[in-house]
C-alpha positions as CSV (number, residue, x, y, z in Angstrom):
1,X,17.7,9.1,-9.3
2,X,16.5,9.2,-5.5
3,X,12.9,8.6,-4.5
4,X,11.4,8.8,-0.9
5,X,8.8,6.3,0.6
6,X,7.0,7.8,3.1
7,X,6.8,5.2,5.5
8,X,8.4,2.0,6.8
9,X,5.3,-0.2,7.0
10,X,4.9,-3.5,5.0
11,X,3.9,-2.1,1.4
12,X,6.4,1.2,2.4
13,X,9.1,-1.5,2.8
14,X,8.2,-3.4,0.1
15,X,8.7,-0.5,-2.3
16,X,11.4,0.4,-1.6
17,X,13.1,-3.1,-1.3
18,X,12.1,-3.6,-5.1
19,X,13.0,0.0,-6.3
20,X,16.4,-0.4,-4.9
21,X,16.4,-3.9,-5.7
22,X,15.2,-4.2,-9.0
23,X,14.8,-1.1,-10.6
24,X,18.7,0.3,-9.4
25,X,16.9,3.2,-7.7
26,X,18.5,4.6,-4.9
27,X,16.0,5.0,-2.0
28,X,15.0,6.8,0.8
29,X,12.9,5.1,3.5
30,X,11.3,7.0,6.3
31,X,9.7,5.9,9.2
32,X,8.1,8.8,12.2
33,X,10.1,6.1,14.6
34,X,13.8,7.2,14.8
35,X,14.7,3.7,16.8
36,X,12.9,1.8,14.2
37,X,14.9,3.7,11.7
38,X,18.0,2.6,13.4
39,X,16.9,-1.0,13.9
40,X,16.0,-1.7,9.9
41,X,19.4,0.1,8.8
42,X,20.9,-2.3,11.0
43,X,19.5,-5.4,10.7
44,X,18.8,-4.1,7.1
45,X,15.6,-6.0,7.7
46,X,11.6,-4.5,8.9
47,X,11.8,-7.3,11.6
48,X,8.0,-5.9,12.6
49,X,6.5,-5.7,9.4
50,X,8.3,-7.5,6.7
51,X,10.4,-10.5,8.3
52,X,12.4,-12.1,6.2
53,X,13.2,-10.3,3.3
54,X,16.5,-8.1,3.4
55,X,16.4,-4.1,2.9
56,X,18.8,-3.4,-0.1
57,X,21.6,-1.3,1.0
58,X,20.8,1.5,-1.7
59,X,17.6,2.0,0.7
60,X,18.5,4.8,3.5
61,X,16.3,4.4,6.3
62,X,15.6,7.6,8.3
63,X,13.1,9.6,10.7
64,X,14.4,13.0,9.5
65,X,11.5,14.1,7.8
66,X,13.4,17.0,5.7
67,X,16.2,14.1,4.7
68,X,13.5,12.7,3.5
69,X,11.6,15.3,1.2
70,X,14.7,16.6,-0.5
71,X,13.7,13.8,-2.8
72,X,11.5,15.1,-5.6
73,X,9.4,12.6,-6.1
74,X,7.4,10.7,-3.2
75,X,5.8,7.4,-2.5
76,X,3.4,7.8,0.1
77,X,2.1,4.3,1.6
78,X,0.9,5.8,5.0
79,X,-2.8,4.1,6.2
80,X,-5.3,6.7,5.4
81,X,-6.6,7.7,8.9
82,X,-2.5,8.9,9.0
83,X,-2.8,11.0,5.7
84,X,-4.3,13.8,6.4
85,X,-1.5,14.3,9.3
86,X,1.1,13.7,7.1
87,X,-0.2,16.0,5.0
88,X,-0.3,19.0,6.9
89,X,3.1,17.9,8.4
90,X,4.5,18.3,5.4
91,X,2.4,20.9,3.5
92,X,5.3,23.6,4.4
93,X,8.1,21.9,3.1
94,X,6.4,20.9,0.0
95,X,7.6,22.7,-3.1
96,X,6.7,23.0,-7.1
97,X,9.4,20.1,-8.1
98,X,7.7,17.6,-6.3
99,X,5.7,14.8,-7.3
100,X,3.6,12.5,-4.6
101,X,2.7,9.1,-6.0
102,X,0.1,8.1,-3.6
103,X,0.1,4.4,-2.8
104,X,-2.5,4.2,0.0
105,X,-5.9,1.8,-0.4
106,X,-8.5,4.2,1.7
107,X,-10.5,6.7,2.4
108,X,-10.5,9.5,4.7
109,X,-13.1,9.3,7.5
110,X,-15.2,11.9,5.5
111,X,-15.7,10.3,2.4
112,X,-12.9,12.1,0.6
113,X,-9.7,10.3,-1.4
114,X,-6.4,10.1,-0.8
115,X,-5.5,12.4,-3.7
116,X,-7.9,14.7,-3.1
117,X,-6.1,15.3,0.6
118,X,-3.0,15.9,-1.8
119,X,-3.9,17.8,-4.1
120,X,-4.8,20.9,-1.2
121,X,-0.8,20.5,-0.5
122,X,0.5,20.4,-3.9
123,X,-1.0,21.4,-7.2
124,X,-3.5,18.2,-8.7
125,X,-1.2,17.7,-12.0
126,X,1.6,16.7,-9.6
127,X,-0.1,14.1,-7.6
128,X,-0.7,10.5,-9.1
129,X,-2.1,7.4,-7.3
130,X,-0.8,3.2,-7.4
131,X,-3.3,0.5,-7.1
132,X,-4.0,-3.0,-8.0
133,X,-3.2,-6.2,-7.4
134,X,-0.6,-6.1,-4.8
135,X,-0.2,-8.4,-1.8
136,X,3.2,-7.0,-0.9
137,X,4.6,-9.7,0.5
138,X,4.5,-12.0,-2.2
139,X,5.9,-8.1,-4.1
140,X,8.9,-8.4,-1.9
141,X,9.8,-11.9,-2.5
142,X,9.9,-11.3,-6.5
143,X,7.2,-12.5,-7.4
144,X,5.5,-10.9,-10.7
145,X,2.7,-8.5,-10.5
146,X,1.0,-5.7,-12.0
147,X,-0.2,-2.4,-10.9
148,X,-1.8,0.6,-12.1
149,X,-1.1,4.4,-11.9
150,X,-3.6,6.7,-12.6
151,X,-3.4,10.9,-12.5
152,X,-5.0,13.9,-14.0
153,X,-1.8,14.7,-16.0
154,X,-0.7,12.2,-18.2
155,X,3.0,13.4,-18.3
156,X,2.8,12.8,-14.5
157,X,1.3,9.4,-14.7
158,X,4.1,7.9,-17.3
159,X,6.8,9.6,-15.1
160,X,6.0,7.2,-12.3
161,X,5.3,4.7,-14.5
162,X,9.3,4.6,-15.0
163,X,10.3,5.0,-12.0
164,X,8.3,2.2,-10.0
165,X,8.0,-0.1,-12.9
166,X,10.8,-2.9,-12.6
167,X,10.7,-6.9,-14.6
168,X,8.7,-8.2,-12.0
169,X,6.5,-5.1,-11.4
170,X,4.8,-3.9,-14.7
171,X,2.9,-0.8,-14.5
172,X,-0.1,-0.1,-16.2
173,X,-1.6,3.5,-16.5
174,X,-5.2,4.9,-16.4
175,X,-6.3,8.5,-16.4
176,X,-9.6,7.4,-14.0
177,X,-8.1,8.5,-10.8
178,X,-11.7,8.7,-9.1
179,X,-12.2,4.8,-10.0
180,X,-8.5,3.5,-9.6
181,X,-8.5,5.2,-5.9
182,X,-12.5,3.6,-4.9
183,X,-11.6,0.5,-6.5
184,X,-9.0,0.1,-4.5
185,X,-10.2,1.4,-0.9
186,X,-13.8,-0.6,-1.5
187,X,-12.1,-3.8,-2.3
188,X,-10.9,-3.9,1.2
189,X,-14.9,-3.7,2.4
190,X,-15.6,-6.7,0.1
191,X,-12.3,-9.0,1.5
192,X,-14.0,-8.2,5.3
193,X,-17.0,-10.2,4.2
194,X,-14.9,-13.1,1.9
195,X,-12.5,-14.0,5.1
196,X,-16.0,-13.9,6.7
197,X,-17.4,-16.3,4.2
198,X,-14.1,-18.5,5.0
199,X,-14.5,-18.5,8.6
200,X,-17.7,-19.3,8.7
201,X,-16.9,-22.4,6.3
202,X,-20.2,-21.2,3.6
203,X,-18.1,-22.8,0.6
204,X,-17.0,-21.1,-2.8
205,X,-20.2,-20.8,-4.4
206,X,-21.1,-18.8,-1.8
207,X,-17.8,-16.8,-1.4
208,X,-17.7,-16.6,-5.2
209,X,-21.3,-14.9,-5.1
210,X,-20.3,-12.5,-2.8
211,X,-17.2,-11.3,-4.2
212,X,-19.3,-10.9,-7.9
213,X,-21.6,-8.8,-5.9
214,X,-19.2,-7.0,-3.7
215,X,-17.7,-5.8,-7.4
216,X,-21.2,-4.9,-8.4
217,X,-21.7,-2.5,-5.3
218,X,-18.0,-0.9,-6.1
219,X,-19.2,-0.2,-9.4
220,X,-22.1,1.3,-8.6
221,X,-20.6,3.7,-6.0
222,X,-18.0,4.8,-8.4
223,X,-20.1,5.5,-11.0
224,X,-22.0,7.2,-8.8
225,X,-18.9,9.3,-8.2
226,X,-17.6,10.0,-11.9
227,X,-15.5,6.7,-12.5
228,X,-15.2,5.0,-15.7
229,X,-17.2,1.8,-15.5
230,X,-14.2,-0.2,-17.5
231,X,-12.2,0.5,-14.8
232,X,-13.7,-1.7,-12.3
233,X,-13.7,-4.8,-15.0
234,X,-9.7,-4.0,-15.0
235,X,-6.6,-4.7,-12.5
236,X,-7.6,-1.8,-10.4
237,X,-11.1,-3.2,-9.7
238,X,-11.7,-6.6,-10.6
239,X,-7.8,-7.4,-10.5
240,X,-7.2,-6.2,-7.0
241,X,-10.7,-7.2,-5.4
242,X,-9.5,-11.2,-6.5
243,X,-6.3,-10.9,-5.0
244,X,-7.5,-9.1,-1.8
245,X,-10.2,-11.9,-0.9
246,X,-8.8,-14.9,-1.8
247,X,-4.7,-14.3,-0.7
248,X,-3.6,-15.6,3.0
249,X,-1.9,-12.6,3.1
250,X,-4.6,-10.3,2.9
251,X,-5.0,-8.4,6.3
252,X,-8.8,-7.2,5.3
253,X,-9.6,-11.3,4.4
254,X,-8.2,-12.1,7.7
255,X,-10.2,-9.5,10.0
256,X,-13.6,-11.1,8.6
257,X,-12.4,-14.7,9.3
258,X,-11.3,-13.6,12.6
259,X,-14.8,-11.8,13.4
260,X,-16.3,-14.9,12.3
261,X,-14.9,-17.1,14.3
262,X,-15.5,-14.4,17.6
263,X,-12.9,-11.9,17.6
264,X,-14.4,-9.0,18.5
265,X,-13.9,-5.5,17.0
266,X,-11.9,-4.1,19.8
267,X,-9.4,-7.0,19.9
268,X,-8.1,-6.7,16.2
269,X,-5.9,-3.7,16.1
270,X,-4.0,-6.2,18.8
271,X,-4.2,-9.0,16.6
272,X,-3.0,-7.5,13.9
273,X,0.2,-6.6,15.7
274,X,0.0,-2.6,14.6
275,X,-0.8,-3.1,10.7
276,X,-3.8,-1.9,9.7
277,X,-6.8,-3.1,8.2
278,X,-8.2,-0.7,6.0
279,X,-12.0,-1.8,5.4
280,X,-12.8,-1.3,8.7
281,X,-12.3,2.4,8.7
282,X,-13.1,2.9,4.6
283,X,-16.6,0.5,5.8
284,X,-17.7,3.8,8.0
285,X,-16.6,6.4,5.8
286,X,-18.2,4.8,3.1
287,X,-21.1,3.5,4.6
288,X,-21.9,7.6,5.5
289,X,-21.3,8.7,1.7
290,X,-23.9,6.4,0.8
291,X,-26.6,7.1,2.9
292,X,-26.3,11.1,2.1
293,X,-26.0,10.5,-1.6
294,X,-28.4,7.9,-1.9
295,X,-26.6,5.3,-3.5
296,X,-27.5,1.2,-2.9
297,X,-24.8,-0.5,-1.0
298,X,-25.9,-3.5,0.8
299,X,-22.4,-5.1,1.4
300,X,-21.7,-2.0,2.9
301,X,-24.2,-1.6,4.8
302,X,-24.2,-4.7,6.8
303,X,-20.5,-4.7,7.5
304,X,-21.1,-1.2,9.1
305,X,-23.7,-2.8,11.3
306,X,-21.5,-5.8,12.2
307,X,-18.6,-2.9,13.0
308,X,-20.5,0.0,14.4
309,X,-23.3,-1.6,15.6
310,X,-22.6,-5.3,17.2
311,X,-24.9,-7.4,14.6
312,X,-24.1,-10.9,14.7
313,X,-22.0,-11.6,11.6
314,X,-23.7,-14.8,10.7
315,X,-27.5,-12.2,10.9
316,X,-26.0,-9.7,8.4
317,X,-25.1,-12.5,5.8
318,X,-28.5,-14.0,6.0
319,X,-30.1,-10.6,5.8
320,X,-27.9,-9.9,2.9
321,X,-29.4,-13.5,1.2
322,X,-32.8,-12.6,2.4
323,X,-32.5,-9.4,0.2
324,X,-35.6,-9.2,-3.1
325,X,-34.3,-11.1,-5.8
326,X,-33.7,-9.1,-8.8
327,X,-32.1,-8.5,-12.5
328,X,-28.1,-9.4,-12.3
329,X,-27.0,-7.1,-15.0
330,X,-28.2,-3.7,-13.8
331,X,-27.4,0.1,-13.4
332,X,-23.1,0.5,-13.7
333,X,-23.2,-3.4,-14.9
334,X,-25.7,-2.7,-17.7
335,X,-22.9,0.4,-18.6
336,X,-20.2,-2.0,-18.5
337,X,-21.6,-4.8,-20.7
338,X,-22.6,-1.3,-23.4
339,X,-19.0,-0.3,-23.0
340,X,-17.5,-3.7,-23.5
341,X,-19.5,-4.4,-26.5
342,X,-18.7,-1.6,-28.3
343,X,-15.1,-2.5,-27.9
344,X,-15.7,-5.9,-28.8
345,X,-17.9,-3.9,-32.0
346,X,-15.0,-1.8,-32.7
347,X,-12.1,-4.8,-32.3
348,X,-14.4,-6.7,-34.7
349,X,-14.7,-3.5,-37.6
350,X,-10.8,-2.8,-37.3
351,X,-10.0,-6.3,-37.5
352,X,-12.0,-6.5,-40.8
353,X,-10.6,-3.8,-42.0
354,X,-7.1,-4.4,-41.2
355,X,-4.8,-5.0,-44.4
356,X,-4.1,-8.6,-44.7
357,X,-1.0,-10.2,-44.1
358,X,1.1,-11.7,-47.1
């Protein structure tokens, strides 16, 4: 079985490395950069994204874009300001037999997800999305970790399920796709303020606040949007927003402690040595949803001002602790804690009901 990643940045690499690695998958990488292509089938190593770890030779590394989609079934793990170009690249070469597993953590600059940019290319049944808690370099290296894929169709879900899962990558599925994709893309606005938190040397009670808080204003967005309210409280939500503020290799940790010690805006892109950050643009885009649809999100908010705007990083988080003071378990919370006990009701009655071991 072949399966394309579409392209060769760190989590694209990392992918791949482990599906030919791992899972005996032979792979097709492509990258838009034809000398780049050249270089990592080479060196059979992504010198400028993923130093040290080797690119299996099952993995073919290409620019030829049609090479690339006579694969049925592809990984996309392109930054989402590059999606919706990718997209309409493609859109004509696109046929019924494939499948797009879409592994990017943002949103486009209006609002919309990743999927939804899909599903206008290729019917919605046939389009599935990866998330959760996945620092890919620690991924590449063999380390264990889990991950969730969610999609409208069930039979499309456990396909990838399959194929990506290997016996250090175990794959979960979910049929919330609206609250695997937000979960994932608003995580990255919640690491921006944790690195901030770091940088600015406030402590762990304080980072620990924040990131509860940061998981309270995911929730209420996505609820806000359709998502099931357990799936924040799993690997998607709580899971990946853990792993995203507290890893060293977090990129979206590492812009907020870079803004806090004085970085500007306009020198990250540089520091960051052309990976992307994908707060900073999902910040905007959700910032703008927000305000039209009403929906409370003061983390957001102030990281669009420190962004857009120039505020002082150090004003926004003590505007953010100046905020009234008010009940903890509220609005999606309150839905949560119903949902979980019910469960924990349900767990109990089964349990009692069970027959009884000999």
């Amino acid at each position: 079985m072949t399966v394309t990643v579409l392209q060769a940045g760190s989590w694209g690499t990392t992918l791949a490395t482990i599906l030919a690695r791992d899972g005996g998958k032979d792979v097709v990488l492509w990258t838009r950069d034809a000398a780049q292509a050249k270089e990592i089938a080479q060196r059979r190593e992504n010198r400028k994204y993923l130093t040290g770890i080797r690119v299996p030779d099952r993995v073919e590394v290409t620019a030829d874009l049609e090479r690339a989609l006579a694969s049925d079934d592809l990984i996309v793990t392109v930054p989402s300001q590059g999606v919706r170009g990718l997209r309409d690249r493609v859109a004509a070469l696109l046929r019924p037999r494939h499948r797009i597993l879409s592994a990017t953590k943002g949103l486009a600059d209006d609002g919309r997800r990743m999927s939804q940019l899909w599903a206008e290319a290729l019917a919605p049944e046939r389009v599935a999305v990866l998330s959760g808690p996945n620092i890919s370099r620690e991924i590449a290296a063999g380390l264990p970790a889990p991950t969730v894929i969610a999609s409208v169709d069930p039979a499309t879900a456990r396909h990838f399920q399959s194929l990506v899962g290997t016996p250090m990558f175990r794959v979960y599925t979910n049929a919330d796709v609206v609250g695997v994709e937000l979960c994932g893309a608003l995580k990255n606005i919640i690491a921006l303020g944790a690195g901030a938190i770091d940088g600015m040397g406030y402590g762990e009670n304080a980072k620990a606040g924040f990131v509860t808080r940061g998981l309270a204003e995911i929730a209420r967005y996505g609820f806000a949007e359709g998502a099931n309210p357990l799936t924040v409280a799993g690997l998607a939500g709580f899971g990946d927003l853990i792993a995203t503020c507290t890893s060293k290799f977090s990129r979206n940790r590492t812009v907020g402690e870079m803004l806090a010690k004085g970085v500007s805006v306009a020198e990250i892109p540089g520091r960051l040595g052309g990976q992307v950050a994908e707060g900073m643009s999902t910040a905007e885009a959700t910032y703008r949803v927000s305000v039209k649809r009403g929906v409370v999100m003061p983390i957001t908010e102030q990281t669009h001002l420190v962004l857009s705007e120039g505020k002082p990083i150090r004003e926004a988080m003590r505007d953010l602790m100046d905020r009234e003071q008010g009940d903890e378990i509220s609005g999606p919370l309150a839905e949560i804690s119903r949902l979980l006990g019910s469960f924990a009701a349900t767990q109990r009655e089964e349990a009692a009901t069970a027959p009884k071991r000999p």
